[in-house]
C-alpha positions in Angstrom: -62.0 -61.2 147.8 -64.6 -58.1 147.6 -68.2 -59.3 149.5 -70.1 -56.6 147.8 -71.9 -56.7 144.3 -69.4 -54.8 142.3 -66.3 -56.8 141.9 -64.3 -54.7 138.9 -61.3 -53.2 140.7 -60.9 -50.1 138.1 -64.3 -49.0 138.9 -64.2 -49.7 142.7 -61.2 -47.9 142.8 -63.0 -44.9 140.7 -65.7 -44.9 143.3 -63.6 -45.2 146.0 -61.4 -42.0 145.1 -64.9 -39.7 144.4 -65.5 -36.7 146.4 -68.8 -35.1 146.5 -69.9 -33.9 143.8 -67.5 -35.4 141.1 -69.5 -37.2 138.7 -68.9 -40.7 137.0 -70.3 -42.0 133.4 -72.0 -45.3 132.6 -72.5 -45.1 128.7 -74.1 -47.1 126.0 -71.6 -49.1 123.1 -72.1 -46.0 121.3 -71.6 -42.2 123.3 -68.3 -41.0 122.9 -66.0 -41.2 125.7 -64.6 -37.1 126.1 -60.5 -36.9 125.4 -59.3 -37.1 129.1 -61.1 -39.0 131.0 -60.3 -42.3 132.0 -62.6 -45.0 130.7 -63.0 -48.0 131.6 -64.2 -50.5 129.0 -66.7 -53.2 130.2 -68.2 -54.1 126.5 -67.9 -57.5 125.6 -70.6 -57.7 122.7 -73.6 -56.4 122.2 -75.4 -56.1 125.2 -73.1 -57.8 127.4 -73.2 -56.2 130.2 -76.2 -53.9 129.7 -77.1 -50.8 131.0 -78.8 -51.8 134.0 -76.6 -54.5 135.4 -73.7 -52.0 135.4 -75.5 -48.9 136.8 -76.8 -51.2 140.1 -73.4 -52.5 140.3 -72.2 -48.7 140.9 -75.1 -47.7 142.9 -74.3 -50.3 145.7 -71.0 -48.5 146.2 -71.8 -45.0 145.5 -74.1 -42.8 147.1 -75.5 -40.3 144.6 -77.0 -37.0 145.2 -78.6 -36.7 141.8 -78.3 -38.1 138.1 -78.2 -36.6 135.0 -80.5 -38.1 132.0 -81.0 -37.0 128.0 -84.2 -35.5 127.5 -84.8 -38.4 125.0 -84.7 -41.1 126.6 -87.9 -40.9 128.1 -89.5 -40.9 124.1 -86.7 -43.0 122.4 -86.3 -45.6 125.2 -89.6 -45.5 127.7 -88.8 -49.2 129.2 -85.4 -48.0 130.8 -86.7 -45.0 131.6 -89.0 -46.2 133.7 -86.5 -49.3 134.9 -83.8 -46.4 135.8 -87.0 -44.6 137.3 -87.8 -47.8 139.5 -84.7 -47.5 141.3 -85.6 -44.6 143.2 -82.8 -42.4 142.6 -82.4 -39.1 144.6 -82.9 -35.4 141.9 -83.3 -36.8 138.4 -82.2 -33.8 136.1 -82.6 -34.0 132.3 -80.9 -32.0 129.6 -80.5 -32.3 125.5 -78.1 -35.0 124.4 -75.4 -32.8 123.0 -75.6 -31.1 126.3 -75.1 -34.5 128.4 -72.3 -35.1 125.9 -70.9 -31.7 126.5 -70.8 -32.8 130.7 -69.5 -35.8 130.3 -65.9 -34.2 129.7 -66.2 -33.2 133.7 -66.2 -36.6 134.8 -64.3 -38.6 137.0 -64.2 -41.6 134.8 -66.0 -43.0 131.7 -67.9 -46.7 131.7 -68.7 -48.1 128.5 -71.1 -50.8 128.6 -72.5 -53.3 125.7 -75.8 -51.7 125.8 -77.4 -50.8 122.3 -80.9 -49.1 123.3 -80.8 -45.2 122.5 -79.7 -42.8 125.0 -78.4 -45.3 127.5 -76.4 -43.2 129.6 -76.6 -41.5 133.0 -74.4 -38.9 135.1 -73.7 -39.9 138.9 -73.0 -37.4 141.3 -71.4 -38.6 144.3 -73.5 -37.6 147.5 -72.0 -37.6 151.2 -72.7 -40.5 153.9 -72.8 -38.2 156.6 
């Protein structure tokens, strides 16, 4: 048995494969996963598991070298803004919605989470340990 935080074998497995600078998803209930990439499904119900649960799962396996946000979530969504904010992440970039949507389809794989609050999604790029 795993040790570490993350215990879902598709997505250690996803993170485990990534080279620098392939990306990975984790997605609200509601953005659409892009035709083609692999998704794996963690939604339960509403809000089960949320947002943030899922992305510090990921980040204690992955080493990112900068994250990709929707403009809007800062105005539509301040509280996980700042939460996502808190965690110290290395190059925050933003961009439109339809654009993130747009760069999801260069992704490694695709996590869908239960979370409900708007603009609930981030872009991971692997980083390098060395």
């Amino acid at each position: 048995m795993k040790k570490t935080l993350l215990l879902n074998a598709a997505l250690s497995q996803v993170i485990a494969a990534m080279g620098h600078g392939d990306t990975i998803v984790i997605g609200d209930a509601g953005l659409p996963a892009p035709a083609g990439v692999p998704v794996i499904d963690l939604a339960v119900t509403r809000g089960l598991p949320d947002f943030m649960s899922v992305l510090k799962a990921v980040l204690s396996e992955l080493e990112v070298e900068h994250h990709l946000l929707a403009t809007e979530l800062d105005e539509r969504s301040p509280q996980l803004a700042a939460q996502i904010k808190a965690l110290g992440l290395a190059s925050r970039r933003l961009v439109p919605h339809e654009d993130f949507k747009e760069r999801t389809r260069n992704a490694r794989a695709f996590v869908r989470t239960g979370e409900c609050t708007p603009y609930a999604n981030i872009i991971l790029a692997s980083g390098v340990v060395f």
